[in-house]
ChimeraX commands (.cxc) that place a marker at each C-alpha (Angstrom):
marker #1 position -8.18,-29.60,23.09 radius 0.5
marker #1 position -4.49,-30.00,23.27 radius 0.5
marker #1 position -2.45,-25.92,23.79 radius 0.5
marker #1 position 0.18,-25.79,21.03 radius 0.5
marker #1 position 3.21,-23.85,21.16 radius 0.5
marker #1 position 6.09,-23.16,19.11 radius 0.5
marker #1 position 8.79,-25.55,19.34 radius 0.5
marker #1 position 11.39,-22.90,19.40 radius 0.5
marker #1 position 10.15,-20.77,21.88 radius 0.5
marker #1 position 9.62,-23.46,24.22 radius 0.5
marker #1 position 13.33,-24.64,24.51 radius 0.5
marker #1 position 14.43,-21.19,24.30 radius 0.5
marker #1 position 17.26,-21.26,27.30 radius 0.5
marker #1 position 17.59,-25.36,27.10 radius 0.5
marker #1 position 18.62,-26.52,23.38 radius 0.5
marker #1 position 17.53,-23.80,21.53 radius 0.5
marker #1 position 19.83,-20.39,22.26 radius 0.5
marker #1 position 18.62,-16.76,20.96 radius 0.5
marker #1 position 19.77,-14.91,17.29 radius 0.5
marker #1 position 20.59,-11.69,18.83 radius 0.5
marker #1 position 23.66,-10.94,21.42 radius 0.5
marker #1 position 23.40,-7.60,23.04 radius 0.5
marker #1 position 22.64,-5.18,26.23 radius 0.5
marker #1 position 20.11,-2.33,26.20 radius 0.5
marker #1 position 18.35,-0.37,28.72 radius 0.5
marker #1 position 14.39,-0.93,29.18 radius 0.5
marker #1 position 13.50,2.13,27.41 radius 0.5
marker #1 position 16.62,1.70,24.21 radius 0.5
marker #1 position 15.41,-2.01,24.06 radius 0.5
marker #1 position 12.56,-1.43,21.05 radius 0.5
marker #1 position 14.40,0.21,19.19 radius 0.5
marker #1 position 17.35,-2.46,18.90 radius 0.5
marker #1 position 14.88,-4.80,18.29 radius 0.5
marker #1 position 13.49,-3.14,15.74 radius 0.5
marker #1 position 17.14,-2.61,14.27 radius 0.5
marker #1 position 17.96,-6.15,13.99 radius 0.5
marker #1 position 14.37,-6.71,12.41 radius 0.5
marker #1 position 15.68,-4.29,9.82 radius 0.5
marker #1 position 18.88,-5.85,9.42 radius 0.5
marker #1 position 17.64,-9.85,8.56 radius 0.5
marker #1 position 14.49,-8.14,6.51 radius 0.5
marker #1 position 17.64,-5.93,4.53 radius 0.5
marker #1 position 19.85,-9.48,4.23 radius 0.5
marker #1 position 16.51,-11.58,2.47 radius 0.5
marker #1 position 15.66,-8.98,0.58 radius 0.5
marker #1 position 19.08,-9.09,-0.84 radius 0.5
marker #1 position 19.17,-12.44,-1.40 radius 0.5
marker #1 position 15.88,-12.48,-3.29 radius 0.5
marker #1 position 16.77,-9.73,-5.79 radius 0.5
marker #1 position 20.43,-11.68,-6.93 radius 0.5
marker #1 position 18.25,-15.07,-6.74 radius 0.5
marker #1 position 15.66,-13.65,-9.52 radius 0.5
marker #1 position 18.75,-11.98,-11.21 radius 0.5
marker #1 position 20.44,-15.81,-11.53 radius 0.5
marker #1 position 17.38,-17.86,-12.12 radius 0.5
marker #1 position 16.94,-15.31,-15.46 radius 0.5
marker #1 position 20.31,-15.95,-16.35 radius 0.5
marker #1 position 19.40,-19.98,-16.48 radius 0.5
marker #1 position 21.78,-20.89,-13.74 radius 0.5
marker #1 position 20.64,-24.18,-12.36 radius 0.5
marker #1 position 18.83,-23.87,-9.68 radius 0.5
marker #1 position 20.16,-26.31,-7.01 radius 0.5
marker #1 position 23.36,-24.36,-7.30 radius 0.5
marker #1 position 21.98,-20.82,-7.39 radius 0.5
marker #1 position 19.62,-21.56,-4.41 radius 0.5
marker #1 position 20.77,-20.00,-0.77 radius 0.5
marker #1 position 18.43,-20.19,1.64 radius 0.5
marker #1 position 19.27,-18.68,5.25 radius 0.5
marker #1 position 18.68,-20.87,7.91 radius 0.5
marker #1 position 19.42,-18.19,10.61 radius 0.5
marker #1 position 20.93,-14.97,11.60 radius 0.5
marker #1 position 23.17,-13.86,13.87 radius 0.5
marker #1 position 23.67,-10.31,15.55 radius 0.5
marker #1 position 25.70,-9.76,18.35 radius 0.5
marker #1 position 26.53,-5.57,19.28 radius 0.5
marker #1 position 28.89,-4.12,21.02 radius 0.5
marker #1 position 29.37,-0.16,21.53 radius 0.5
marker #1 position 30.43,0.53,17.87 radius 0.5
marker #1 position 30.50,-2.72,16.01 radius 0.5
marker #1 position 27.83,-4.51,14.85 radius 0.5
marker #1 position 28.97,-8.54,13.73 radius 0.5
marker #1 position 26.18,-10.08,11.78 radius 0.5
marker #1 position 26.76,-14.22,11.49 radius 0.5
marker #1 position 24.80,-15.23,8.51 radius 0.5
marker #1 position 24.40,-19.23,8.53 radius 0.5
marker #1 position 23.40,-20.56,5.22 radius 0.5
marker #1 position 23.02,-23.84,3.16 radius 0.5
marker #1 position 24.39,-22.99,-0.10 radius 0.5
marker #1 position 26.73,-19.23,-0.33 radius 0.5
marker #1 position 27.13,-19.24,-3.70 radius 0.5
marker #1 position 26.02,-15.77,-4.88 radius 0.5
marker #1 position 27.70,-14.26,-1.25 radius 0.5
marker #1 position 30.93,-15.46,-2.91 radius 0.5
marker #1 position 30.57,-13.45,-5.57 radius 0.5
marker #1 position 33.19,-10.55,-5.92 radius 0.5
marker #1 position 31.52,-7.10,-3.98 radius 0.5
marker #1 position 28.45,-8.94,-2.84 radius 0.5
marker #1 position 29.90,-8.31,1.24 radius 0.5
marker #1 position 30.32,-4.91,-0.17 radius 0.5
marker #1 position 27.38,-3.84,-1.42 radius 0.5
marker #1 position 25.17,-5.74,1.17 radius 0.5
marker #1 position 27.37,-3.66,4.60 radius 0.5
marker #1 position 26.25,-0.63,2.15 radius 0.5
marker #1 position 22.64,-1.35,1.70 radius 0.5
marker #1 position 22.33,-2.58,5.56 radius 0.5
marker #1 position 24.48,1.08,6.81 radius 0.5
marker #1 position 21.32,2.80,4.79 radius 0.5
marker #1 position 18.38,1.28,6.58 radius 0.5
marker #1 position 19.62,1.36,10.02 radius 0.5
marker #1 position 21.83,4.26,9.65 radius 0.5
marker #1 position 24.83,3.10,11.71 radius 0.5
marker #1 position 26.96,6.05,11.11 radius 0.5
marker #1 position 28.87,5.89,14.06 radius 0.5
marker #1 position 29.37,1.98,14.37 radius 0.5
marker #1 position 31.12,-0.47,12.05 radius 0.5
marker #1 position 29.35,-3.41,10.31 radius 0.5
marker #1 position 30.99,-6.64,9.82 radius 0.5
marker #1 position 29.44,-9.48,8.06 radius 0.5
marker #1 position 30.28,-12.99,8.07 radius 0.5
marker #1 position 29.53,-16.00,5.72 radius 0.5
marker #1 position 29.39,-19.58,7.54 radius 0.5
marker #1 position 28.22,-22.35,5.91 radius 0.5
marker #1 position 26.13,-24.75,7.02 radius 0.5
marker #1 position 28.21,-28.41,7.26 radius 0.5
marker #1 position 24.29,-30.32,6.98 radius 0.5
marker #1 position 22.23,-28.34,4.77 radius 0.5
marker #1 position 19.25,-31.18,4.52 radius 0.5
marker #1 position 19.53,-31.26,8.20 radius 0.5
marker #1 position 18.01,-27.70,8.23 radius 0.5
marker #1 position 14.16,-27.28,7.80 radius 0.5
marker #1 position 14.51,-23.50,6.21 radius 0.5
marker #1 position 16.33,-25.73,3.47 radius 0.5
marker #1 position 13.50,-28.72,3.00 radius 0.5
marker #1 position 10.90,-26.14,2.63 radius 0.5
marker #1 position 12.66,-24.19,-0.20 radius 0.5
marker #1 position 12.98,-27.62,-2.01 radius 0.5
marker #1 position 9.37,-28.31,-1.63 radius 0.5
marker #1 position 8.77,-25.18,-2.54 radius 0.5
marker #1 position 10.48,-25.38,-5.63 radius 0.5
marker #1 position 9.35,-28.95,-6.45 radius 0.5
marker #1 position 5.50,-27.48,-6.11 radius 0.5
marker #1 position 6.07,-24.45,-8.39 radius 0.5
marker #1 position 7.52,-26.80,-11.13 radius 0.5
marker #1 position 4.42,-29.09,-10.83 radius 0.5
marker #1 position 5.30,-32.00,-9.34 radius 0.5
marker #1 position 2.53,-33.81,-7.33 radius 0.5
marker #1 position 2.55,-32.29,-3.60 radius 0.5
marker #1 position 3.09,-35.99,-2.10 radius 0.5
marker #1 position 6.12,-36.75,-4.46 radius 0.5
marker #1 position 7.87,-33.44,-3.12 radius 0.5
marker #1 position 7.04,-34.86,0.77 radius 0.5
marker #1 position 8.59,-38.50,-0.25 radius 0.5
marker #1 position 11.97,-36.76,-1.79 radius 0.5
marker #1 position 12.66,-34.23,1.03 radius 0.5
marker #1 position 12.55,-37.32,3.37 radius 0.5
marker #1 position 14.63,-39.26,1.13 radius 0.5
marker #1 position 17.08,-35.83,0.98 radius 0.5
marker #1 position 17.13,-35.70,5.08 radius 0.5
marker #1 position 18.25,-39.46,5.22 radius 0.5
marker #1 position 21.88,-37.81,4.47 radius 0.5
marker #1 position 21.61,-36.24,7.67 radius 0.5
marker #1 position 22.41,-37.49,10.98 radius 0.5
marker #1 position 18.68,-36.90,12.61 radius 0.5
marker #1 position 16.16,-39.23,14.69 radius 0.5
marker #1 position 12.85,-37.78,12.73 radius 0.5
marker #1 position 10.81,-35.75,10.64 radius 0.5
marker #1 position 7.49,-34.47,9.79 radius 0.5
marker #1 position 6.39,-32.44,7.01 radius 0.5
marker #1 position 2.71,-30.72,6.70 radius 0.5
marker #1 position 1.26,-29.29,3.80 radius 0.5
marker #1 position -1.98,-27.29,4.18 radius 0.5
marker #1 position -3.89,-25.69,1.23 radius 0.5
marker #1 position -5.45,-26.16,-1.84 radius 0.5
marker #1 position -3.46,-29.02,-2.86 radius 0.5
marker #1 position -3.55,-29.99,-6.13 radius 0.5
marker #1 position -5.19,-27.41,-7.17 radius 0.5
marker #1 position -8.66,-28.82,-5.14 radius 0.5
marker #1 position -11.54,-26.02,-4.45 radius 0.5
marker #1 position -11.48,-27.78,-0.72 radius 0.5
marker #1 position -8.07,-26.42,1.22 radius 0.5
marker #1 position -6.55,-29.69,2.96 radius 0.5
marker #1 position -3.69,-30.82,5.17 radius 0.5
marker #1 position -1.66,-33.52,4.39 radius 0.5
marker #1 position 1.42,-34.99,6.48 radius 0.5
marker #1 position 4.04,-37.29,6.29 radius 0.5
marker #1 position 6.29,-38.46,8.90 radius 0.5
marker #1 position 9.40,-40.54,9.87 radius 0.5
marker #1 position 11.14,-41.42,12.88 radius 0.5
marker #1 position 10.76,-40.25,16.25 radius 0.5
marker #1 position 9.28,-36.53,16.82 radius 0.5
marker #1 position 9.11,-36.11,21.13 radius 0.5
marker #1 position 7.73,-32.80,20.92 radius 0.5
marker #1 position 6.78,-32.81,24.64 radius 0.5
marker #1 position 10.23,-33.23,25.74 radius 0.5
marker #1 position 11.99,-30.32,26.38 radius 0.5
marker #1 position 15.32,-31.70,26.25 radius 0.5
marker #1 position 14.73,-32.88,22.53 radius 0.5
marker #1 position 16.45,-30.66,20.47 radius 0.5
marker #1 position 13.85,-30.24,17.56 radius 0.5
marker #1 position 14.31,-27.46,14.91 radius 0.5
marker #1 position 11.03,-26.00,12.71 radius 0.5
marker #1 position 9.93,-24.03,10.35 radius 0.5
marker #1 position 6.65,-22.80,8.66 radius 0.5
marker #1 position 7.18,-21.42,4.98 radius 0.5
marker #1 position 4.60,-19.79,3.15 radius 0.5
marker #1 position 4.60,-21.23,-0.71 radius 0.5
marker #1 position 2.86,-18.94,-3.28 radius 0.5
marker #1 position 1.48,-21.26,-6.31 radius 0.5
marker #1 position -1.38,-20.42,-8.92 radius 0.5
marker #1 position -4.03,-22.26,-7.10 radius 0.5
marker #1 position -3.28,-19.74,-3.94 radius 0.5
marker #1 position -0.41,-19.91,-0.81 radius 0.5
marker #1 position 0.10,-23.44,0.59 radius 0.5
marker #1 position 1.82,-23.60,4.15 radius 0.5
marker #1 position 4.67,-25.87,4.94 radius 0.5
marker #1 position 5.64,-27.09,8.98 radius 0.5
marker #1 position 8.44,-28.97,9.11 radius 0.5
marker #1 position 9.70,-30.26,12.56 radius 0.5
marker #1 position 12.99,-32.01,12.74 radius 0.5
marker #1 position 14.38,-34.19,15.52 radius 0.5
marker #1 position 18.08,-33.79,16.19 radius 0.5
marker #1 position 19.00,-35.62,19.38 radius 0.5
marker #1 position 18.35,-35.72,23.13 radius 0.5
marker #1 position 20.43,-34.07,25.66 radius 0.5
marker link #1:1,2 radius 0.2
marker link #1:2,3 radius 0.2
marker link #1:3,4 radius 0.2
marker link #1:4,5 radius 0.2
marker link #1:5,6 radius 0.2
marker link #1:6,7 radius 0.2
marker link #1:7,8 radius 0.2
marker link #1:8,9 radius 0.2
marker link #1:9,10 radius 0.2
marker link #1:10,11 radius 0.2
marker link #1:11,12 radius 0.2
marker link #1:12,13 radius 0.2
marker link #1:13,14 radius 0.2
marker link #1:14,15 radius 0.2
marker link #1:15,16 radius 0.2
marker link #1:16,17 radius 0.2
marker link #1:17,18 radius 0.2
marker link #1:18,19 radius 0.2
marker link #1:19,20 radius 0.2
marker link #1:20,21 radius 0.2
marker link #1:21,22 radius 0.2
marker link #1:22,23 radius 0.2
marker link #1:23,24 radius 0.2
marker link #1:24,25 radius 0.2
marker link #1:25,26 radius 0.2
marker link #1:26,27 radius 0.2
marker link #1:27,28 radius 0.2
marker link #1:28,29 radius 0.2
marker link #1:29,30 radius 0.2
marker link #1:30,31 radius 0.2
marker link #1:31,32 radius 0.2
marker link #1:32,33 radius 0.2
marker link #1:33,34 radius 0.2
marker link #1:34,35 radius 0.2
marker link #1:35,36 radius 0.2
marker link #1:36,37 radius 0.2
marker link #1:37,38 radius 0.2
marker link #1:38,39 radius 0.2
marker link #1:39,40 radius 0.2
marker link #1:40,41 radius 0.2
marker link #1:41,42 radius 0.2
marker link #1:42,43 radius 0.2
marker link #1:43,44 radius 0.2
marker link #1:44,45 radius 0.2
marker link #1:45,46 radius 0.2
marker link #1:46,47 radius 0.2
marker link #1:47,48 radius 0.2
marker link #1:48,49 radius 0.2
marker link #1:49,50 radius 0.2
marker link #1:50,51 radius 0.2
marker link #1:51,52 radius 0.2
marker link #1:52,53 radius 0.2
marker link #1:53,54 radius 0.2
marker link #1:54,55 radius 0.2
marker link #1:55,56 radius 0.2
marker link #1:56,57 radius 0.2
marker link #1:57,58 radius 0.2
marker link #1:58,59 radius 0.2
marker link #1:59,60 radius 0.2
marker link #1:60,61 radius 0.2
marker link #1:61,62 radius 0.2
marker link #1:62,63 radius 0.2
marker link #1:63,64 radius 0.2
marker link #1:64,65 radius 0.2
marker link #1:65,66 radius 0.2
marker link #1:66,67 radius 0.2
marker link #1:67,68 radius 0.2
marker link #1:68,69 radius 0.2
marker link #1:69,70 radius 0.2
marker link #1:70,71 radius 0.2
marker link #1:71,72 radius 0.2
marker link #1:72,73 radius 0.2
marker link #1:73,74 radius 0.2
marker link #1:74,75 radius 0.2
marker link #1:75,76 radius 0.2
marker link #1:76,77 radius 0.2
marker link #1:77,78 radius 0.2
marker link #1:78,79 radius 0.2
marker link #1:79,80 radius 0.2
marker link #1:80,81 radius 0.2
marker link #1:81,82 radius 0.2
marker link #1:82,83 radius 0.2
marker link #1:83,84 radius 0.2
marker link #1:84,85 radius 0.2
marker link #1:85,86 radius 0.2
marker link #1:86,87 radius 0.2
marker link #1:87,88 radius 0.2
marker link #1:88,89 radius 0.2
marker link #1:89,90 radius 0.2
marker link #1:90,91 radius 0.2
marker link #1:91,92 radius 0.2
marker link #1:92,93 radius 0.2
marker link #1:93,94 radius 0.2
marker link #1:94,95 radius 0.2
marker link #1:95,96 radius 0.2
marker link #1:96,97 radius 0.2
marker link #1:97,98 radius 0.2
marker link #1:98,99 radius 0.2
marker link #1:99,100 radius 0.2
marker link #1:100,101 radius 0.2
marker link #1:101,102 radius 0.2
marker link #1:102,103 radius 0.2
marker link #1:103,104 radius 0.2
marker link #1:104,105 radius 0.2
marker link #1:105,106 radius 0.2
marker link #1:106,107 radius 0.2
marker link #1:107,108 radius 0.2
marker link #1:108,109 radius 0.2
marker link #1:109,110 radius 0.2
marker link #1:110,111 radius 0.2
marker link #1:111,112 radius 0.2
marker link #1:112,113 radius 0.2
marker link #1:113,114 radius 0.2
marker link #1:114,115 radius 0.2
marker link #1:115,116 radius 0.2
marker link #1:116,117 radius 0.2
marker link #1:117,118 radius 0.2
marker link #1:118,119 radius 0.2
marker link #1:119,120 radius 0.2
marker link #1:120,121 radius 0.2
marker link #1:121,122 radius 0.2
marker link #1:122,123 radius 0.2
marker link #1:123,124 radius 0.2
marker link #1:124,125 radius 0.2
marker link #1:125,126 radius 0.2
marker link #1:126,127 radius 0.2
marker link #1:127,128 radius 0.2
marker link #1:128,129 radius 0.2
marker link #1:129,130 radius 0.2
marker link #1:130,131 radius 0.2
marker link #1:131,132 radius 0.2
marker link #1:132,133 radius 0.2
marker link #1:133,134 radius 0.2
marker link #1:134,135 radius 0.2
marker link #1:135,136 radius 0.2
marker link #1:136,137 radius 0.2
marker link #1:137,138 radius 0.2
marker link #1:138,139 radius 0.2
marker link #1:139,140 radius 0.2
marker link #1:140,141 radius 0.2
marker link #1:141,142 radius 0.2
marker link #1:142,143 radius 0.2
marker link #1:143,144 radius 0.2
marker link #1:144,145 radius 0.2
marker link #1:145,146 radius 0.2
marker link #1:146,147 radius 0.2
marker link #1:147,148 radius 0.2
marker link #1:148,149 radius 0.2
marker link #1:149,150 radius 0.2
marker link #1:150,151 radius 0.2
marker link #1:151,152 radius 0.2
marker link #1:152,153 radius 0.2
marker link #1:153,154 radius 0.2
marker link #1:154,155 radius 0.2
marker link #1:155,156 radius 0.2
marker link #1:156,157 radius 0.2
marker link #1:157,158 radius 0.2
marker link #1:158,159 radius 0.2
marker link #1:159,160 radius 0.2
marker link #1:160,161 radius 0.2
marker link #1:161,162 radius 0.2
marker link #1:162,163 radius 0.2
marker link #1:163,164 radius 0.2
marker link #1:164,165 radius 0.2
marker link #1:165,166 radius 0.2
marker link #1:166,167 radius 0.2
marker link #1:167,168 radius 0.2
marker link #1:168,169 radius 0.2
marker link #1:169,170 radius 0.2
marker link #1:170,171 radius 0.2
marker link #1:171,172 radius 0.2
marker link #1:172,173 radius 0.2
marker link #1:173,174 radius 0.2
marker link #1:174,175 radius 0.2
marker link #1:175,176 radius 0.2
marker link #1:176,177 radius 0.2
marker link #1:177,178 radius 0.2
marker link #1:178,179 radius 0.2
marker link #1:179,180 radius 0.2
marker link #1:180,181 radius 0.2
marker link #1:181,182 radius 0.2
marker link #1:182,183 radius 0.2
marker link #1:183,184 radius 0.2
marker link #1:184,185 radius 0.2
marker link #1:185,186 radius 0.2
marker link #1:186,187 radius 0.2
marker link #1:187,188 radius 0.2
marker link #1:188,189 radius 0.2
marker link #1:189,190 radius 0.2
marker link #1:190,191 radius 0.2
marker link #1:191,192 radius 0.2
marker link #1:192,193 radius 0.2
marker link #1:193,194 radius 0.2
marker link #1:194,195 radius 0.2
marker link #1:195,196 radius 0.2
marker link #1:196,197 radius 0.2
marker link #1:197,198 radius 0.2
marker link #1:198,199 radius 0.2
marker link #1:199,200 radius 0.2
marker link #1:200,201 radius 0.2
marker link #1:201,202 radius 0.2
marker link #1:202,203 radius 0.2
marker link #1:203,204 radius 0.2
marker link #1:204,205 radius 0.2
marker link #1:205,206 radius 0.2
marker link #1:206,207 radius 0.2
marker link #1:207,208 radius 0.2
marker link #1:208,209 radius 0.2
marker link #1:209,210 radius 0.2
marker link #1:210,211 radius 0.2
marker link #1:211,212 radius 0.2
marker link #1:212,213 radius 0.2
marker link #1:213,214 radius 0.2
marker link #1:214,215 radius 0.2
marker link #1:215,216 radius 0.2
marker link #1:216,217 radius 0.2
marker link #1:217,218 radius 0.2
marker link #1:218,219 radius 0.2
marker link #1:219,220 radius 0.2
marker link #1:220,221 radius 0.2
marker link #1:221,222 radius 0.2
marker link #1:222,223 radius 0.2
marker link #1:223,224 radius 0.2
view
């Protein structure tokens, strides 16, 4: 029975580097942890309210949509920089939106005595990110198109992208079947094995009437 492993985790230190920049002693070194935890749960959660607040206001959705591919946190004795990559910083554009999310952050972790600075970077490929492909599928499955039509297109979308290969799974009660399924699709090259591929992934949990459906997508960049 083949051992699987994360693809992340097991290039951490070759092609894959870590979210989170910063020194602490053994016994301080839980509770930063649990600080940054705090600070990417406090940056989603704002993203989710404005994104419910736009999609009432019939703003079209593939403009509307940002979807974080990662976050940043690097700490230093009293500043805190928080790098927030994402595909499509529309609503972070918005006029007090830096504002009021340094506010809402300073009140969960209570950083009284450190500044807070948040950045916006774009990212140049968004269909080269996996975080991205799965919030399209996402919102292909909750507008009822057919599970294997929503596969085909987010291949179609990554062929914009310089990569090598892909692979999306699906696993769940696909079309609304009383037997849960997988189902996957693939294209290219996908060397999981090799440590020097630089592969990025991504399992998304996608909450439909028939129940949640779970989405893997790997991605092959390139080899170093």
């Amino acid at each position: 029975m083949g051992q699987k492993i994360n693809p992340l985790g097991f290039r951490l230190g070759t092609t894959q580097n870590h979210h989170s920049f910063w020194f602490a002693q053994p016994k301080n070194y839980s509770e930063g942890l649990q600080e940054d935890k705090k600070i990417r749960n406090c940056i989603k959660n704002y993203i989710q309210k404005n994104r419910k607040k736009s999609s009432n206001r019939k703003i079209d959705s593939d403009s509307s949509s940002e979807v974080i591919t990662h976050i940043e946190i690097q700490k230093e004795i009293d500043t805190i920089h928080v790098i927030i990559h994402i595909g499509f910083p529309n609503l972070l554009k918005k006029k007090g939106a830096i504002e009021e999310l340094e506010k809402d952050i300073q009140k969960e972790v209570n950083s009284v005595n450190r500044r807070l600075n948040i950045a916006i970077e774009k990212v140049k490929e968004p269909y080269r990110e996996p975080n991205i492909l799965a919030e399209y599928i996402a919102f292909q499955l909750k507008n009822r198109v057919s599970f294997r039509k929503a596969m085909k297109k987010a291949i179609e979308l990554t062929k914009k992208a310089d990569i090598k290969g892909v692979k999306i799974k699906i696993a769940g009660r696909l079309g609304g079947k009383e037997i849960a399924r997988a189902e996957c699709i693939k294209k290219g090259r996908l060397p999981l094995q090799t440590i020097r591929a630089k592969i990025d992934y991504c399992c998304y949990p996608i909450r439909t009437i028939y129940g949640v459906l779970g989405v893997k997508i790997w991605i092959f960049i390139e080899e170093e």
